[in-house]
C-alpha positions as CSV (number, residue, x, y, z in Angstrom):
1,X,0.0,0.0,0.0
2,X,1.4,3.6,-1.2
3,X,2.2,6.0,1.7
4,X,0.1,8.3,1.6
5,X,-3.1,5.7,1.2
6,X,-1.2,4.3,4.2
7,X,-1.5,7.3,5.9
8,X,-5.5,8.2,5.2
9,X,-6.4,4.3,5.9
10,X,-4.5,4.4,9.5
11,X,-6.3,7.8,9.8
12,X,-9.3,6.4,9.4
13,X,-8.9,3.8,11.6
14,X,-7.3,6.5,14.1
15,X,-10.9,8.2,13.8
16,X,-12.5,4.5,15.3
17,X,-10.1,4.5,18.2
18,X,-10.9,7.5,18.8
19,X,-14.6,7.0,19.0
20,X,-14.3,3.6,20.9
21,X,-12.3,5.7,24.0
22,X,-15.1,8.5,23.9
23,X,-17.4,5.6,24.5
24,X,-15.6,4.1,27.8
25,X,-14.8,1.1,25.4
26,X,-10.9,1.4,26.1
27,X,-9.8,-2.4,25.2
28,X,-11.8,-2.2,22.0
29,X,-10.0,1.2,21.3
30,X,-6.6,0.0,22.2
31,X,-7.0,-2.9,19.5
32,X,-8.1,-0.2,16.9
33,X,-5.0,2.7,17.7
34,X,-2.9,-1.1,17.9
35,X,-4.3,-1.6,13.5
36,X,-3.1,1.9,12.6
37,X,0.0,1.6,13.9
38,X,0.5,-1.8,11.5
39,X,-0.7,0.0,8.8
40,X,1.4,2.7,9.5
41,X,4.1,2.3,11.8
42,X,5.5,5.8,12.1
43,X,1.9,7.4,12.9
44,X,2.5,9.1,16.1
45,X,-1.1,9.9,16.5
46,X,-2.1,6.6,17.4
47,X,0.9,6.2,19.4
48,X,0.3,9.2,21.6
49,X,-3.3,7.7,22.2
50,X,-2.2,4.5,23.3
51,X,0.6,5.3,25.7
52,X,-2.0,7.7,27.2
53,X,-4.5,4.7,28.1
54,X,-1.4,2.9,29.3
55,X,-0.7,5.5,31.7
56,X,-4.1,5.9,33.0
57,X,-4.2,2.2,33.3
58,X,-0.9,2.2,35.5
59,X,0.9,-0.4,32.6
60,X,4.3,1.6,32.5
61,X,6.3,-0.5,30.7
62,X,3.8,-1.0,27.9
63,X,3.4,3.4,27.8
64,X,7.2,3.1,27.7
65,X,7.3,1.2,24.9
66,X,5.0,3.6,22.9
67,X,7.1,6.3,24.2
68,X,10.2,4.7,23.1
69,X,8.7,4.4,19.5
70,X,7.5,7.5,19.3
71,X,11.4,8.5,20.5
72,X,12.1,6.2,17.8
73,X,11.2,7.8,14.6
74,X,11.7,11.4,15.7
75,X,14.2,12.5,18.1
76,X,13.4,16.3,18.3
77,X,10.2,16.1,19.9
78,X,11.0,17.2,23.6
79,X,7.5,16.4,25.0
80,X,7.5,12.2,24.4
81,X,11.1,12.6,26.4
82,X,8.8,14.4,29.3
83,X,5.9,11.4,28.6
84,X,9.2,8.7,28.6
85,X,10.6,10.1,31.6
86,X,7.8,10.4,33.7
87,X,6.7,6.8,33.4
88,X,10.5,5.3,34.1
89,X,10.5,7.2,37.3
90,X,7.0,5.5,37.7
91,X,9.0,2.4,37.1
92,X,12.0,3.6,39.4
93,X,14.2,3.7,36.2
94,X,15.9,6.6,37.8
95,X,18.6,6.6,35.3
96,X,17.1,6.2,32.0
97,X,14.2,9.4,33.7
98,X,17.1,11.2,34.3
99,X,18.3,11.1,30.7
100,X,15.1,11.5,29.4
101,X,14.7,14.7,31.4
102,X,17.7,16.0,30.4
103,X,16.9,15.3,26.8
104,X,13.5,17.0,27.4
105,X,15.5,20.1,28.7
106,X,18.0,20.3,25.8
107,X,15.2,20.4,23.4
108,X,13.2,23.1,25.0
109,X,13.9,26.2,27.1
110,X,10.9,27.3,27.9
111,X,8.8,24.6,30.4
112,X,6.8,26.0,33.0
113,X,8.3,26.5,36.3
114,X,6.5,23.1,37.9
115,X,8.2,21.3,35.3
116,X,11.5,22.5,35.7
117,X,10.7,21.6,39.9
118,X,9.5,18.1,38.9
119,X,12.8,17.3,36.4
120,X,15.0,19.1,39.8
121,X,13.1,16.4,41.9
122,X,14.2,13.1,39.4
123,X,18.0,15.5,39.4
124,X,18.4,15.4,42.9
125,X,17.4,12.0,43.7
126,X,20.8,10.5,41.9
127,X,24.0,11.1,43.0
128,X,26.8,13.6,41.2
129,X,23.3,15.3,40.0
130,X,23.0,17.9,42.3
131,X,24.4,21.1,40.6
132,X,22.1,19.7,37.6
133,X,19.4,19.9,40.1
134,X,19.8,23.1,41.5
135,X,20.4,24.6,38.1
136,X,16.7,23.6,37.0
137,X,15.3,24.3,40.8
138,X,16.7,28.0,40.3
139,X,15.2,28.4,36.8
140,X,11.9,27.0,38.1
141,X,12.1,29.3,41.1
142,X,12.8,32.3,38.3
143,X,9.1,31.2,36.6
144,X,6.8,30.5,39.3
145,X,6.5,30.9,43.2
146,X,6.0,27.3,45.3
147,X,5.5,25.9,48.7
148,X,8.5,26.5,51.6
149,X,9.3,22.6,50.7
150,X,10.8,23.3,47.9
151,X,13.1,26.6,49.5
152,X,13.8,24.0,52.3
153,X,14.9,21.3,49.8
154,X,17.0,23.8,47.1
155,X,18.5,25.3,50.4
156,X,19.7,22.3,52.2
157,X,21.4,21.4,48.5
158,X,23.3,24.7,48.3
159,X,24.2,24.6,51.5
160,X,25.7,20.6,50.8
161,X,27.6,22.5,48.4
162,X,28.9,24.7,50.2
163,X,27.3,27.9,48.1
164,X,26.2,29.2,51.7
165,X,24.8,32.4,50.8
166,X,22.4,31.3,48.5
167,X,21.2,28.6,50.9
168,X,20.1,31.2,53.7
169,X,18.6,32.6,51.0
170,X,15.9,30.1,50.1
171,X,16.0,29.1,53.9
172,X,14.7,33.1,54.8
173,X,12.6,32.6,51.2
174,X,10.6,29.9,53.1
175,X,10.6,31.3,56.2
176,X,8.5,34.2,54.5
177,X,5.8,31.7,53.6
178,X,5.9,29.6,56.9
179,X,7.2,31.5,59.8
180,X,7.2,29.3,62.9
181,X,8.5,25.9,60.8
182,X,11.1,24.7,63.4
183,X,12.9,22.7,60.6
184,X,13.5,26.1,59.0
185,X,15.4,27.5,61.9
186,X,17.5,24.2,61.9
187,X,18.6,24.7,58.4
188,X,19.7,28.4,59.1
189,X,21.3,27.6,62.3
190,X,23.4,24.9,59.9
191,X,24.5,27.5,57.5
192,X,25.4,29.9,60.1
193,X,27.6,27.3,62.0
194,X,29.6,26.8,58.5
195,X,29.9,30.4,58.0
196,X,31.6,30.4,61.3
197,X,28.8,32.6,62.8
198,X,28.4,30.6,65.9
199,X,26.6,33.0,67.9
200,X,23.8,33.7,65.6
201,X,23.9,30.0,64.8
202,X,22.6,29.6,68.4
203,X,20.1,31.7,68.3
204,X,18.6,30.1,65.5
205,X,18.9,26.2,67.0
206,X,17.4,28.1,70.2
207,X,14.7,29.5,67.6
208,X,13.9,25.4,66.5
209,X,13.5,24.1,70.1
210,X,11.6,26.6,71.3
211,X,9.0,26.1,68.4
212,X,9.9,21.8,68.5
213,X,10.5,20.7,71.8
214,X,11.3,17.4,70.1
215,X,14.1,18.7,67.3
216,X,16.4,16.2,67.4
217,X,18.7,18.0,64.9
218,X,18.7,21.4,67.2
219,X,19.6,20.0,70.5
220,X,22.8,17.7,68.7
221,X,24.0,21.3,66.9
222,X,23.4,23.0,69.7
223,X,25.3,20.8,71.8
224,X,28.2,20.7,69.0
225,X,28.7,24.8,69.0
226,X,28.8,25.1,73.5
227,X,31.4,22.1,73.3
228,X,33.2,24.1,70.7
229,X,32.7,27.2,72.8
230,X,34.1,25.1,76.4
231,X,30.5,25.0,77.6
232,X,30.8,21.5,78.4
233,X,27.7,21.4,80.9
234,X,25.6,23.1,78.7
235,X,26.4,21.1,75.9
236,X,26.4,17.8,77.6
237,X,22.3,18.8,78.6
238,X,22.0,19.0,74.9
239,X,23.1,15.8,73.9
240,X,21.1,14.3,76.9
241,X,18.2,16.3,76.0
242,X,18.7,14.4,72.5
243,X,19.6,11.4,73.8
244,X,16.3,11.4,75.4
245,X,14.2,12.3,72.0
246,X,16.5,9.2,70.4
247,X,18.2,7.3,73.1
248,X,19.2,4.4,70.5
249,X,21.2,6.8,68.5
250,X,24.7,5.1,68.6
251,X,26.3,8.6,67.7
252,X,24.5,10.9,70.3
253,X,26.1,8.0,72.9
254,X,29.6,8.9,71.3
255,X,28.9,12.4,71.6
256,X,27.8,12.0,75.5
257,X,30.9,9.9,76.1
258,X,33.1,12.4,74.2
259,X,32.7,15.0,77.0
260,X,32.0,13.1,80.0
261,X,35.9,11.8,79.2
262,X,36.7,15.4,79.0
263,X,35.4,16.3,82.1
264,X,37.3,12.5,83.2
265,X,34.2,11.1,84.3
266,X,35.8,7.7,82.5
267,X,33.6,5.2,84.6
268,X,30.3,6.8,82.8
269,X,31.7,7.8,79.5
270,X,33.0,4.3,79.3
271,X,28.8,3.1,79.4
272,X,27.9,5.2,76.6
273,X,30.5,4.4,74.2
274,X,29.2,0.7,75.2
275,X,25.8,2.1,73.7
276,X,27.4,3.4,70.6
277,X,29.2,0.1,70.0
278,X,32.6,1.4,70.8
């Protein structure tokens, strides 16, 4: 069969699919969109249609496939790399989403914001990925305004990477939205202690307790910056405090042995470094 009578029969048959669906008979519909596709086997159409159902349905693998088709016979098409990746990470293919995003970002420069956050999200989850991830977090945050969540989680990756500055700026970002989030005082408090501002770093651990009683995280860097500072009482009633909160954390143990050594209590340090499995 010429091409182009190829093209107007698989059309035609396109036109039935299409029908079927709009009529809540999906199996019959997928059979139909399945026809054009041997008459034609590089008619996207039917191919969009079908790895639409399969999503709907759940069936990754067999949406991938259509995706991967679709990939197939044209490469420049950056939305079926959105579609592909999407259903990997479905899959946990976190690699091959990656890639896919990637492509999808090469190809076009213009996404929406809450794109750009979802391919940050697939970014950050992989190793060696994260100045990818904060590259596409940024340009999201450049589009569209979100949730403190995602300042929280762009902060505590800048501040990972040392680029300190820019963290307290998405931690005060989020603060803006949600004012009395204890977690956000913990991640300031963090990027102050690696600035070496150790006073203001307590003020902001203080902040987190104050509005968590139960912040793990605050009491440990609190207790971190008195020890630094000599304050061993006051820091060993951190450690307890957190000890308390987690009392089978083998490295809050270590910490409480740590200074009960230096203030050559051996006897009891010697019972918590048992706890930490020392």
């Amino acid at each position: 069969m010429p091409g182009k009578k190829q093209l107007t029969k698989a059309k035609e048959i396109l036109a039935e699919g299409n029908e079927l669906k709009k009529q809540g008979k999906i199996e019959e519909s997928i059979e139909t969109y399945q026809k054009a596709i041997k008459i034609k086997a590089d008619f996207s159409a039917p191919l969009n249609k079908l790895g639409a159902i399969y999503e709907k349905q759940k069936n990754w693998t067999e949406a991938e496939k259509c995706y991967r088709r679709l990939i197939g016979f044209n490469q420049d098409k950056p939305e079926t790399y959105l579609k592909l990746a999407r259903v990997l990470r479905r899959q946990k293919k976190i690699l091959g989403a990656k890639a896919a995003y990637q492509q999808a970002i090469e190809l076009k420069t213009d996404w929406e914001g809450k794109i750009y956050k979802e391919i940050g999200d697939a970014l950050a989850r992989k190793d060696k990925s994260e100045e990818e991830a904060i590259a596409v977090y940024q340009k999201a945050a450049e589009l569209e305004n979100f949730e403190e969540k995602f300042y929280i989680r762009l902060g505590k990756l800048l501040k990972d990477k040392n680029r300190l500055d820019e963290a307290l700026n998405c931690y005060e970002k989020a603060l803006e939205l949600k004012p009395e989030e204890s977690i956000l005082y913990l991640g300031i408090g963090e990027v102050q202690q690696k600035q070496g501002k150790l006073d203001e770093a307590v003020k902001s651990y203080q902040k987190a307790i104050e509005l968590n009683k139960e912040a793990v995280g605050a009491y440990q860097s609190l207790g971190k910056i008195l020890k630094q500072k000599g304050q061993l009482d006051t820091a060993l009633k951190c450690y307890q405090k957190a000890l308390q909160l987690s009392p089978d954390s083998r490295r809050i143990n270590r910490l409480v042995g740590d200074i009960l050594k230096q203030q050559g209590k051996e006897s009891e340090a010697q019972e918590y470094y048992q706890k930490a499995g020392l």
